[in-house]
C-alpha positions in Angstrom: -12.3 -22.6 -8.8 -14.8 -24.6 -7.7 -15.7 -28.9 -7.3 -15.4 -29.2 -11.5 -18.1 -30.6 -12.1 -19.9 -28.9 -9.5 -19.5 -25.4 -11.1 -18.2 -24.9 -14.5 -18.0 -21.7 -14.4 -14.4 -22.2 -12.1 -11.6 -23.9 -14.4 -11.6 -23.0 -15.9 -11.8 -23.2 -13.6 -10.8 -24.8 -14.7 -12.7 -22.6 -14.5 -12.9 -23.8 -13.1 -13.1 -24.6 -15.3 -16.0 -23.3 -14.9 -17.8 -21.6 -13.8 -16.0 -24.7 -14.5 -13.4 -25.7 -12.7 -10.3 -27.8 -11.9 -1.4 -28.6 -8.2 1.8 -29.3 -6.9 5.6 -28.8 -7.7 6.3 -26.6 -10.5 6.4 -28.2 -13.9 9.1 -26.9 -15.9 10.2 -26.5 -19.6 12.0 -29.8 -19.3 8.4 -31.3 -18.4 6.6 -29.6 -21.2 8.5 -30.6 -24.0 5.8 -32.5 -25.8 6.3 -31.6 -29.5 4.7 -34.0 -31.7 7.4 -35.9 -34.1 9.4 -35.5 -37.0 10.6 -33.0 -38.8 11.2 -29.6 -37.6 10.2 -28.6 -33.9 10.3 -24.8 -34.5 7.2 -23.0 -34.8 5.9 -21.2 -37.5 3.1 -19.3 -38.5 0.0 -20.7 -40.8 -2.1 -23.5 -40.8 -4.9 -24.4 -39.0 -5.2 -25.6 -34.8 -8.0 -28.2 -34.5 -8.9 -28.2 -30.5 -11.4 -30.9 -29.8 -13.3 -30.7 -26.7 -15.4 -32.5 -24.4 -17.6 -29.6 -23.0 -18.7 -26.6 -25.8 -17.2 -22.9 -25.0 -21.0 -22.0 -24.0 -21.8 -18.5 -23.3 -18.5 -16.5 -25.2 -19.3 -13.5 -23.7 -16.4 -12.0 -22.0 -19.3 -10.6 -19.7 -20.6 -14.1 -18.8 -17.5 -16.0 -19.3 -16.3 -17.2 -15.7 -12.4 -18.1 -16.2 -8.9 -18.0 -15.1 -6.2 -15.8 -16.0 -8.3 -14.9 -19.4 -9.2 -18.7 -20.1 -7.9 -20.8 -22.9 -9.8 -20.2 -26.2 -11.5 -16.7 -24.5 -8.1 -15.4 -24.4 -7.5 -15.7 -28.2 -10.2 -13.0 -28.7 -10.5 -11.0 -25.6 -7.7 -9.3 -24.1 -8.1 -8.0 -20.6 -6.5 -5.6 -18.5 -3.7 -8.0 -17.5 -2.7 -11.8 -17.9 -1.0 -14.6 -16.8 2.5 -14.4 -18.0 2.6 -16.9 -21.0 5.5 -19.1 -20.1 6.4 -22.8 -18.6 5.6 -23.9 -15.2 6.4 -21.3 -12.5 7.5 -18.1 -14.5 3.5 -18.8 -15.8 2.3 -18.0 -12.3 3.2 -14.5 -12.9 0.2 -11.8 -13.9 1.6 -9.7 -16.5 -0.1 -6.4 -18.5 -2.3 -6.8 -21.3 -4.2 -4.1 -22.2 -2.6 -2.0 -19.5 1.4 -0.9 -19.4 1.8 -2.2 -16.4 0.0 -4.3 -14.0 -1.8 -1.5 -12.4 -0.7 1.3 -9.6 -2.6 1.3 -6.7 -3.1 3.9 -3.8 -1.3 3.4 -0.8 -4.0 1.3 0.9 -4.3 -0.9 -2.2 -8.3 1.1 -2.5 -7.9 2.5 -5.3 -6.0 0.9 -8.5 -5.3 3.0 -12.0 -4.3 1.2 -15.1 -3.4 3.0 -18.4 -3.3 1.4 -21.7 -1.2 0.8 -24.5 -1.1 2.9 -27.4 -2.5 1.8 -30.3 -5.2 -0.8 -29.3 -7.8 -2.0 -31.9 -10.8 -4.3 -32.7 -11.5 -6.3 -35.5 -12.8 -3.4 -37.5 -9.8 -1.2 -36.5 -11.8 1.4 -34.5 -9.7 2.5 -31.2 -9.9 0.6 -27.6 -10.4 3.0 -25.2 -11.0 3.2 -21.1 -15.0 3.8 -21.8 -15.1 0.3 -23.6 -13.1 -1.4 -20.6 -15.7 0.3 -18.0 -18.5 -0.6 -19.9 -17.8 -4.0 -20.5 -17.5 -4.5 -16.8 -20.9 -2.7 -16.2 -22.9 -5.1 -18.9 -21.6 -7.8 -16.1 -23.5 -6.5 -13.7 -26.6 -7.0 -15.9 -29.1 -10.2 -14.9 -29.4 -11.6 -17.9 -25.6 -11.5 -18.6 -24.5 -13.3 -15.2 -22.1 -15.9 -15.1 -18.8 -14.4 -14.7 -16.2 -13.8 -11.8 -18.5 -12.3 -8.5 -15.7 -10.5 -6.8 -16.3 -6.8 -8.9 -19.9 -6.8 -6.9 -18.3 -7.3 -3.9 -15.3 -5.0 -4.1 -16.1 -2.0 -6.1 -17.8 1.1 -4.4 -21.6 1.1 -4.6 -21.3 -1.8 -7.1 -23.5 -4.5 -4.6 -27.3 -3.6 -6.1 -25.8 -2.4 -9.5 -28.1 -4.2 -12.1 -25.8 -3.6 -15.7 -26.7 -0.4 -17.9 -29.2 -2.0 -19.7 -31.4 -0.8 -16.2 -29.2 2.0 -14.9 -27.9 3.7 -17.5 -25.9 6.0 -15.3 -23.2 3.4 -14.6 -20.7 2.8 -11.7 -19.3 5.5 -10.3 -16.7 3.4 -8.6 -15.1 3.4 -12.2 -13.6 6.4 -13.5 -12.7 7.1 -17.2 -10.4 10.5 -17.1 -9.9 10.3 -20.4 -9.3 7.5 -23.5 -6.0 5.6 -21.9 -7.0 5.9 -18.3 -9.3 4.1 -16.0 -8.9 4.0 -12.4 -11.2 1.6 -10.2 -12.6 2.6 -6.1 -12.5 -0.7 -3.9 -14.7 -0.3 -0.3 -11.1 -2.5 1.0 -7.9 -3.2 0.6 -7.3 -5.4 -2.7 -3.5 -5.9 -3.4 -4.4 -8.8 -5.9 -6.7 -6.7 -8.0 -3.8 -7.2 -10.8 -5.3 -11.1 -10.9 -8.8 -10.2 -10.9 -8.5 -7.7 -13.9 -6.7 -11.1 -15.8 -10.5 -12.2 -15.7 -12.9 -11.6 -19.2 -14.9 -9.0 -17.4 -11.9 -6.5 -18.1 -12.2 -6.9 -21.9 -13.7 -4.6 -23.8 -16.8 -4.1 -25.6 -17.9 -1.2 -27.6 -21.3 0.3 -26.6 -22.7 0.8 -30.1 -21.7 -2.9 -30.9 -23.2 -4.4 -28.1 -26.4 -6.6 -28.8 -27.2 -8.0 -25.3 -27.4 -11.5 -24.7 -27.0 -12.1 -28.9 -22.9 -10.9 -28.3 -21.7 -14.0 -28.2 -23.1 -14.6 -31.4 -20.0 -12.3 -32.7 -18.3 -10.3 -29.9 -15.8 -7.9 -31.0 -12.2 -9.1 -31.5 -9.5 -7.2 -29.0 -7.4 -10.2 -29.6 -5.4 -12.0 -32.4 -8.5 -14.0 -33.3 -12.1 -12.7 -34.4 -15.2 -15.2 -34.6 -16.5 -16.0 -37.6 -18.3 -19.0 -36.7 -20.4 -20.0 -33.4 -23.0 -22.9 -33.9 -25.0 -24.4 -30.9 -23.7 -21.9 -28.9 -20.3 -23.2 -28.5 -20.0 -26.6 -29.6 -18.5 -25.8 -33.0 -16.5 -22.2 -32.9 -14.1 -20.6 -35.8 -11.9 -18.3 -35.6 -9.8 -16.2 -37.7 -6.8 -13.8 -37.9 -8.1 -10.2 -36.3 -5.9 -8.2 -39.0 -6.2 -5.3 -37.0 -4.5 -6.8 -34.0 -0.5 -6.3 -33.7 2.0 -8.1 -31.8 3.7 -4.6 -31.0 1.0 -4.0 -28.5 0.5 -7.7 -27.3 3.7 -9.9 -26.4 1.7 -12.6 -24.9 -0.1 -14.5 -27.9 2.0 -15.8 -30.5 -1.0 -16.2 -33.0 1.0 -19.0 -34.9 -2.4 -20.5 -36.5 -4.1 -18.6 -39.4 -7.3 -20.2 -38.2 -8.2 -22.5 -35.1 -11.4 -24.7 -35.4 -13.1 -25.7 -31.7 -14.9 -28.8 -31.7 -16.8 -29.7 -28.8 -19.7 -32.1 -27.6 -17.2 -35.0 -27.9 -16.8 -38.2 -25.7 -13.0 -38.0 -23.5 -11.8 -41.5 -25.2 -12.5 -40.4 -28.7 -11.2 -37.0 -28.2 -7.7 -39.3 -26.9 -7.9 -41.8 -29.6 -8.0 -39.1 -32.2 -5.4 -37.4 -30.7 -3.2 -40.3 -30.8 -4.3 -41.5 -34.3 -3.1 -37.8 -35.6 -5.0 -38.3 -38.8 -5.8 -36.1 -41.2 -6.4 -32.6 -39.4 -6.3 -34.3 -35.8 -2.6 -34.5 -36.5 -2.5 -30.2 -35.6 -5.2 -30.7 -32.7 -5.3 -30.3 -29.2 -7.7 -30.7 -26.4 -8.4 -27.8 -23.3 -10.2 -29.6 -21.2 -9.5 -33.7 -21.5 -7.2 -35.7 -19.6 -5.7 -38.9 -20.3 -7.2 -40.8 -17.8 -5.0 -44.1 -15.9 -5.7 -46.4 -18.6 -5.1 -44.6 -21.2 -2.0 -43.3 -20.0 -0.4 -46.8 -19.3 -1.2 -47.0 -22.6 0.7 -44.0 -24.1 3.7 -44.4 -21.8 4.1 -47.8 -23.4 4.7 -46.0 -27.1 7.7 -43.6 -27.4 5.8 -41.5 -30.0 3.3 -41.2 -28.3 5.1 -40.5 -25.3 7.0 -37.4 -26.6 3.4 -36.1 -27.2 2.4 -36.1 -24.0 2.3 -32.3 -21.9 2.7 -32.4 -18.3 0.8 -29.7 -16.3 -0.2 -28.7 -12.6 -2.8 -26.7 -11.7 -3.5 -25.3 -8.3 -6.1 -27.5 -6.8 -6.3 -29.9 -3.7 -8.9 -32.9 -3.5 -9.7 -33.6 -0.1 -12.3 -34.9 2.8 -14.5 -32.1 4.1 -15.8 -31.9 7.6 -19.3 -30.7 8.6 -18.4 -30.4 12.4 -22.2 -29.4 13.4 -22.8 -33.4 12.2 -21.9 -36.0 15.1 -19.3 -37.2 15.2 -17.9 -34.7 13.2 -18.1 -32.3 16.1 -15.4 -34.1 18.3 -12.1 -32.8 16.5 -10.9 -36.1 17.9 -12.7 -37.7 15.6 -11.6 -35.7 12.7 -8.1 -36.1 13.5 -8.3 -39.6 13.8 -9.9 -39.9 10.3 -6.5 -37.9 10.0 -4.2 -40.6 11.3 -6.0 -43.1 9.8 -5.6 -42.2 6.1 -3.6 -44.1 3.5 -2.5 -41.8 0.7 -0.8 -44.2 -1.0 -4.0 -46.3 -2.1 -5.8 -42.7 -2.5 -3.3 -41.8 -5.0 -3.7 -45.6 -6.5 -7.2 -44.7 -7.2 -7.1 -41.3 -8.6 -4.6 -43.2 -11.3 -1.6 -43.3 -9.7 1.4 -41.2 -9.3 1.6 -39.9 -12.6 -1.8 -38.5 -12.0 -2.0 -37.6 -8.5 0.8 -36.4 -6.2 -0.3 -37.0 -2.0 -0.9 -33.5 0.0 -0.5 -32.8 3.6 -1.4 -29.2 3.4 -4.4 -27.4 1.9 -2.6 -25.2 -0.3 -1.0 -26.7 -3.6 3.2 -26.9 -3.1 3.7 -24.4 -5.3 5.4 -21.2 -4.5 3.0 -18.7 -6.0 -0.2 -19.6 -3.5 2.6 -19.3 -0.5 2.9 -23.7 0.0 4.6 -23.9 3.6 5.3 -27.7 3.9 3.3 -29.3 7.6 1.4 -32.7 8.0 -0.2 -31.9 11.7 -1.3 -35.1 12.0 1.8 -37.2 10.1 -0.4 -40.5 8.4 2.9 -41.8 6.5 2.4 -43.1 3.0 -0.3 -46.0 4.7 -1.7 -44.2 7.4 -1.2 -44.3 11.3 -3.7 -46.7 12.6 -2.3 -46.7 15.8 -2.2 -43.0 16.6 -6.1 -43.0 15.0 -7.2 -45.7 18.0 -6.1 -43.8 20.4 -7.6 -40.4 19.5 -10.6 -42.8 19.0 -10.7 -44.2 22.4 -10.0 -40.5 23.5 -13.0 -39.9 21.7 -15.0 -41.9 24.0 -15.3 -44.8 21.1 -13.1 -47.8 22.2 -14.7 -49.7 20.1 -14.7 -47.4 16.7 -17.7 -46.3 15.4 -19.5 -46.0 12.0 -19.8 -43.0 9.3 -21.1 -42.5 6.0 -18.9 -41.1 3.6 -20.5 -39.3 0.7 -19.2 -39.2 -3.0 -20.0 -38.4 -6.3 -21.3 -41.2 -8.7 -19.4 -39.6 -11.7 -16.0 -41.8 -12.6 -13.7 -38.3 -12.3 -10.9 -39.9 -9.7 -11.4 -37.5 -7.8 -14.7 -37.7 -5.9 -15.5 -40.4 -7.1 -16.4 -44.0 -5.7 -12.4 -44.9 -6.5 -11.2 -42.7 -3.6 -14.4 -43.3 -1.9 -13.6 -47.5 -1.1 -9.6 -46.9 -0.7 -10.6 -44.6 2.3 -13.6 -46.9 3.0 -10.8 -49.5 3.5 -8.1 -47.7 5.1 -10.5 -46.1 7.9 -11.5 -50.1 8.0 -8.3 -50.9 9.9 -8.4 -48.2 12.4 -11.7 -49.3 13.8 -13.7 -47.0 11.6 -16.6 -48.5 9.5 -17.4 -46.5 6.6 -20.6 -46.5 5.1 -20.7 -45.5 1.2 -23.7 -42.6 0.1 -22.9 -42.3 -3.7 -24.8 -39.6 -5.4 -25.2 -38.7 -9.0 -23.5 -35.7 -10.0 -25.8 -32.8 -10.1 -27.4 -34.4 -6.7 -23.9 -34.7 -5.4 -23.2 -30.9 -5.7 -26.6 -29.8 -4.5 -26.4 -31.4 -1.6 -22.4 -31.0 -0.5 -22.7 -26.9 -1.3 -25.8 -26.4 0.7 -25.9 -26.0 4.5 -29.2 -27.0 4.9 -27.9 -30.4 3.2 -24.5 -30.8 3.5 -23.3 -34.1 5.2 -20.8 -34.8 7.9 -18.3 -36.5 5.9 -17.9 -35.8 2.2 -15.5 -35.9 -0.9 -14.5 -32.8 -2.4 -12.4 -30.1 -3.7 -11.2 -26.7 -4.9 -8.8 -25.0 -7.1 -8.3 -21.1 -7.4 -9.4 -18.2 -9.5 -5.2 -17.7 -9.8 -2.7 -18.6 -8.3 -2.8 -16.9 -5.0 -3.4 -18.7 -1.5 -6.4 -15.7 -1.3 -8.7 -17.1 -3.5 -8.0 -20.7 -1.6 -8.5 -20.5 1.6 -11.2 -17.4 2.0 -13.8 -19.1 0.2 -13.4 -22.2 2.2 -12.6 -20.6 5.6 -13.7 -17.0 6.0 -16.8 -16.6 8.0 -18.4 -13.8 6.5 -18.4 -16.2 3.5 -20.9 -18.6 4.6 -23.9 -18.6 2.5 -27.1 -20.0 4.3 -29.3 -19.7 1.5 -27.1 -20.4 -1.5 -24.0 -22.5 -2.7 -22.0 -22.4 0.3 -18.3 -24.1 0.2 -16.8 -22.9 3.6 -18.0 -26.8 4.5 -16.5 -26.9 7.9 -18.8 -23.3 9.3 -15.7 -21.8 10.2 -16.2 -18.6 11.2 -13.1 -17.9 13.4 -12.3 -14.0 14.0 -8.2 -14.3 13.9 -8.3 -15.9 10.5 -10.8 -13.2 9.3 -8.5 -10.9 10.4 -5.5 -12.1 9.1 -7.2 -12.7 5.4 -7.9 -9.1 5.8 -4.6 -7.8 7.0 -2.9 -10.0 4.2 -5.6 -8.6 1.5 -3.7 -4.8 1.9 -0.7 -6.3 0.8 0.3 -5.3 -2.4 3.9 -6.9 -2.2 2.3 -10.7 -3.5 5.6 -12.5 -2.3 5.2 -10.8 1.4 1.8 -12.0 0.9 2.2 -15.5 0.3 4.2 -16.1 3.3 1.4 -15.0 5.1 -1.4 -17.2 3.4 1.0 -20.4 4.1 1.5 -19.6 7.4 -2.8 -19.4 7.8 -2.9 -21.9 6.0 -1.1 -24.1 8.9 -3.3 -22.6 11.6 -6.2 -23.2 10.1 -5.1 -27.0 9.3 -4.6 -27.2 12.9 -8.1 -27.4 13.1 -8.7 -30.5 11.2 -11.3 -29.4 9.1 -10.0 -31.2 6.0 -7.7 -33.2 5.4 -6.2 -32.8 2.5 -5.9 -35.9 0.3 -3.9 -35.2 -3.1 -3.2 -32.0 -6.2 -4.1 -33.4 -9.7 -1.3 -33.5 -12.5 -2.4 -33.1 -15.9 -1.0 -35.6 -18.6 -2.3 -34.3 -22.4 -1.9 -35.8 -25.4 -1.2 -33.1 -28.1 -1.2 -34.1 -32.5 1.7 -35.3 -34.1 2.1 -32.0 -36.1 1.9 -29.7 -32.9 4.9 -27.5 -32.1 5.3 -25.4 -29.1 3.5 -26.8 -26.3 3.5 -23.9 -23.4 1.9 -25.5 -20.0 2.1 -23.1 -17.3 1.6 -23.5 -13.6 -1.4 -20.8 -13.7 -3.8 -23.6 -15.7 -2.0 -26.7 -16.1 -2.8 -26.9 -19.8 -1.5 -26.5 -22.9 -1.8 -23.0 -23.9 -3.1 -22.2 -27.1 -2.4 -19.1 -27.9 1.3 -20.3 -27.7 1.2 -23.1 -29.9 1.8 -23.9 -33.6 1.3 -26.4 -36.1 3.6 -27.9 -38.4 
């Protein structure tokens, strides 16, 4: 996932959100046990989930829908291939069949992967789901006016590169076959042993041809989940959905459907979405949010309250804030200067301003510490908790600047404590003591990611950061450090140009593997080499403190997204 508020799209993702966006040690049930008060804490079917929201579920089309592991409130209606495993903290990292029976078996070069599907499998108006539905919902991806969604199908399938949707070409991708109703096997141009996460994302669900209305389907897309729309006003900001009666949990042991009907509310402003939450009034007392965080002051606040407290879900997800390094910018070029800036920083106030501990846990390494993207614990150039000033004068005067020098650090204008002008003056004073005058360039938000994500733009020394598609060190480090992924002409986030034939090689080499454990030794070994270089440094992983209503019973947070997972919880 990319910057959050760079790209939506991401986080989910968070996507990226996201396109949308937005870490660390694994956050187990023991973590998670927010359950609202009173009464009885075991869940039970009925009822309605409130979710209230700060940005709407634009664009629910499973086509245009950019998320992670399915997404939050996507996931209630459109099942995909696979999933993230539905569980607490680590176990969550886990991709899991959906659709499929399995998680998909793949040739012995990881080229060519064939999933089969469940028996049984049926929309809202109980007609069959079959392999042609899966295949065509990935081609009406492809299509212009659909865009949106996860970019890696162009890239990897056969032939797939100029493919424009069927809505142009109506022969469709050959690189997809369809052998009969249950089976659909998929022809990569390389070796893709995480395939099994990428067919987690919306593009895999599927979408009947003769129900298909173009760029109106998000209007009313077709139900493969537990929940069918019957409501979507201002494209997203208010959504409704209800019980799909056609959809069984014999065929789908991931959603627990608790809810006879979940209302999304959207458009709203962080602290009201919090104080409602905490006031639990009326129908707020069975809501929840997906995509609002209790920010530093609120949270002082909360922890001060025992009720409100034991309401409160704990969550990581993997993503790493951190400085970025344009190295073609002077000083930037002198890796002494880099690793001074290295030395020189004071995690301890950084974490201060991102809210503190409880919000922000420090990072020495670019990959999360958490087992599933392959974290292999290194700080190459050891800052302490209040940085080295000591060792950061002497790479200075290395550097040929005795005297320190000046830089301009530039940050985003938005208040998200994370790129924002918080972190921006606690390094502006840390650097201070080392010799290094830092010169603040705020920018306002859309500026801010314009400018960082272009190469034609991007500055020397920047605030930024990333989170994955899932939990894989893959879809961490390549975008950020492969060569060949350097866009000239386009949003470009390999900020540091490198384009370094070893690491190419090895992202490809660890690509083949299909054995994801083998494979995330491997990333978190790269992962040290690359740091080497002193591209980054890597500043702190977000944690994720949500309040949940008073009436909300179990609260599922898993490793994969950090937050509460809807399609696990109930309401009292």
């Amino acid at each position: 996932m990319r910057q959050p508020s760079a790209t939506a799209r991401r986080v989910a993702v968070a996507t990226v959100s996201l396109v949308v966006a937005a870490g660390a040690a694994a956050c187990g049930p023991k973590d998670n046990d927010a359950k609202g008060s009173g009464g009885d804490s075991a869940p039970h079917k009925g009822g309605t989930l409130t979710v209230l929201n700060s940005d709407p579920q634009s664009d629910f089309d499973p086509a245009r829908l950019y998320t992670s592991g399915g997404g939050n409130v996507p996931s209630l209606v459109f099942r995909t291939l696979t999933t993230r495993n539905r569980a607490n903290g680590a176990a969550g990292t886990k991709v899991v069949p959906d659709l499929a029976t399995d998680t998909g078996r793949p040739s012995k070069n990881a080229t060519v992967w064939t999933y089969t599907l469940k028996a049984g499998l049926k929309y809202e108006d109980g007609t069959a789901i079959t392999s042609a539905d899966i295949k065509y919902g990935i081609e009406r991806s492809f299509a212009p006016e659909l865009s949106g969604g996860a970019p890696y199908l162009r890239d990897w399938l056969v032939g797939a590169a100029d493919y424009q949707g069927p809505y142009k070409d109506k022969k469709g991708l050959s690189a997809i076959e369809t052998p009969d109703s249950r089976t659909i096997v998929f022809h990569l141009n390389k070796p893709e042993g995480e395939f099994p996460y990428l067919a987690t994302q919306t593009q895999f669900a599927p979408v009947p041809k003769a129900k298909d209305t173009g760029t109106k389907y998000e209007e009313h897309p077709v139900s493969s989940g537990p929940y069918k729309v019957v409501e979507n006003d201002n494209d997203g900001e208010h959504l409704v959905l209800e019980r799909n009666t056609y959809w069984s949990a014999s065929v789908d042991d991931q959603r627990k459907a608790y809810p006879d009907k979940i209302d999304v509310k959207s458009g709203l402003d962080s602290s009201v979405i919090n104080q409602r939450l905490s006031a639990s009034q009326g129908a707020d007392a069975a809501a929840v949010t997906t995509d609002t965080n209790l920010g530093p002051a609120e949270l002082a606040k909360v922890t001060g309250d025992k009720e409100l407290a034991a309401r409160v879900g704990t969550g990581h997800f993997g993503y790493t804030n951190y400085i970025a390094f344009n190295p073609t910018v002077k000083p930037f070029d002198n890796p002494k200067v880099r690793q001074a800036i290295s030395f020189a920083v004071d995690r301890s106030s950084v974490v201060n301003a991102a809210g503190g501990s409880a919000l922000a846990e420090p990072a020495t390494t670019f990959l999360p510490n958490q087992k599933a993207f392959g974290y292999t614990p290194y700080d190459l150039f050891p800052a302490g908790a209040t940085g080295n000033v000591a060792k950061a004068k002497e790479l200075l005067k290395e550097a040929g600047y005795p005297n320190g020098l000046t830089v301009t650090l530039t940050h985003d204008n938005a208040q998200n404590f994370r790129t924002s002008p918080e972190i921006a003056t606690a390094l502006q004073d840390a650097l201070k003591k080392a010799g290094i005058t830092v010169k603040l360039q705020g920018l306002e938000d859309n500026n801010y990611s314009d400018t960082v994500h272009s190469v034609k733009t991007e500055p020397g020394f920047f605030l930024t950061g990333w989170g994955a598609d899932w939990p894989s060190g893959g879809p961490f480090l390549a975008p950020i450090f492969d060569g060949r992924q350097i866009v000239k002409d386009g949003a470009n986030f390999n900020s540091g140009l490198l384009n370094d034939a070893s690491v190419n090689a090895e992202i490809d080499a660890i690509n083949k593997l299909t054995d994801l454990n083998a494979a995330a030794q491997r990333w978190g070994a790269l992962d040290k080499k690359i740091g080497a270089q002193a591209l980054t440094v890597p500043l702190f992983h977000p944690v994720y403190k949500r309040l949940v209503g008073k009436d909300i019973r179990n609260v599922v947070i898993s490793d994969w997204t950090g937050v509460l997972d809807i399609s696990q919880a109930a309401v009292k």
